[in-house]
Each structure stands twice: as C-alpha cells, then as structure tokens.
C-alpha positions in Angstrom: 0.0 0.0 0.0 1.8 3.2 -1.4 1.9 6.4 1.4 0.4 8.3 -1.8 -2.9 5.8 -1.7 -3.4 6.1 2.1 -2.9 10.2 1.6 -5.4 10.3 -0.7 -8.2 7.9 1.6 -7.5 10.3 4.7 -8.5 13.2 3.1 -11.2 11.6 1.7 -12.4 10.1 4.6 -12.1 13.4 6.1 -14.1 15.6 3.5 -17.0 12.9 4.3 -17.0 12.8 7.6 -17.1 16.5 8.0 -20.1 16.4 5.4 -22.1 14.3 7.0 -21.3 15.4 10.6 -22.2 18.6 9.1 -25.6 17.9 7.1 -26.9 14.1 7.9 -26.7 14.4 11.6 -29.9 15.4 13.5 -28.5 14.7 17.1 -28.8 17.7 19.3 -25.9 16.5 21.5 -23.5 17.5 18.9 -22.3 20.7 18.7 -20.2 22.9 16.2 -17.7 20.3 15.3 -14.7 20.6 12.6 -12.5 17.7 11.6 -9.2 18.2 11.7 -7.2 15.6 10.7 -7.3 11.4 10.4 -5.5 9.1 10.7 -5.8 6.0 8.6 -4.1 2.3 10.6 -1.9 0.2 7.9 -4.0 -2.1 7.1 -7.1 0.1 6.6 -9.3 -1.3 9.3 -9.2 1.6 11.7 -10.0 5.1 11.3 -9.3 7.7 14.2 -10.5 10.8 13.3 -9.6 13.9 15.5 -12.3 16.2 16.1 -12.1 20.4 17.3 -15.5 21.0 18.9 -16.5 24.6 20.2 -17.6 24.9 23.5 -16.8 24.2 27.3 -15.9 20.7 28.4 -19.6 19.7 29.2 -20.2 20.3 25.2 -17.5 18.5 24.2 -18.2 15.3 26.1 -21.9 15.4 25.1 -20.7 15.7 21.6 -18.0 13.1 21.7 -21.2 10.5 23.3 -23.2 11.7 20.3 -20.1 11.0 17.7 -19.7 7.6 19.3 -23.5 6.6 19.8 -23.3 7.5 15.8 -20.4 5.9 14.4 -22.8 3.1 12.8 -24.6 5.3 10.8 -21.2 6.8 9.9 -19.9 3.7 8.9 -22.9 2.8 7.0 -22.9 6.5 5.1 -18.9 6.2 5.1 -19.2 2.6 2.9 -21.5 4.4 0.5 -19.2 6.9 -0.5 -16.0 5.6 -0.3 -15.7 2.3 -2.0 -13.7 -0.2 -0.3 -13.7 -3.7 0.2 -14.2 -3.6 3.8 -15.5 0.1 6.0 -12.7 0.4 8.8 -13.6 0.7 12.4 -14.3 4.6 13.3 -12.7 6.0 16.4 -13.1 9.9 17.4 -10.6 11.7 19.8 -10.8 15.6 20.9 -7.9 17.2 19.1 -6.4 19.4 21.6 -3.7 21.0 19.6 -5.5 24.0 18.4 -6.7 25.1 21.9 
C-alpha cells in the first residue's frame, strides 16, 4: 500500500466525515464540530479521526457520546461513499492542539 494511496483515503475520509457530521446528523448532543485531521491504521481497518469542537468541556463530552453513539450510521454512510472492500472501524478523539 503506497503512502500516496493512504494520503489520498485520509482526506477523503475526512471531507465525508465533515459532510455528514455537518448535514446528515440530527443529534442535538453535537455541537459545532470541525475535523481536523485522520489518521488512517496500515491495514485500513481503523480510522481515528480527530475532532475540534466549540464549547466548554460539558459540550465536548456530550458531543463526543453523540459521535460515538453515531459511528454506525457513519460507517454505513462512510461505505456508501468511499468504496472499499471492507468500511474500517471509526474512532473519534478531541484534538487538543488548536486550543
């Protein structure tokens, strides 16, 4: 698997989980949330995408339940636009390097 290939699926996977964070999600635990980076395992079974979310620490928990409580419809909306033989595990972590 080239670094050029996995380049290219991490940004993808990034644009779409940003879009559908952004407009497929109804939950009203998550809050203003921006992807900022992921980070795709060797073997293409695990995502881990890191997520900046506005707001004091009670927001950003309620939002990180919400991400998690979603990652099946994620993974479901994830395999529909990204083809690939198998739709990695999804992970979400706070990203704490901005703040």
């Amino acid at each position: 698997m080239g670094k050029l290939r996995v380049a290219r699926l991490e940004e993808a996977f990034k644009q779409e989980i940003s879009d559908i964070i952004q407009h497929e999600m109804k939950d009203p635990r998550i809050g203003f949330v921006s992807v900022t980076r992921v980070a795709l395992s060797g073997d293409l079974h695990h995502v881990t995408a890191y997520v900046s979310i506005l707001g004091d620490e009670e927001a950003k928990k309620s939002t990180l339940v919400g991400l998690a409580r979603a990652t099946g419809f994620l993974r479901s909306e994830l395999s529909r636009r990204i083809r690939l033989r198998y739709t990695p595990e999804l992970t979400f972590k706070l990203d704490e390097s901005i703040a």
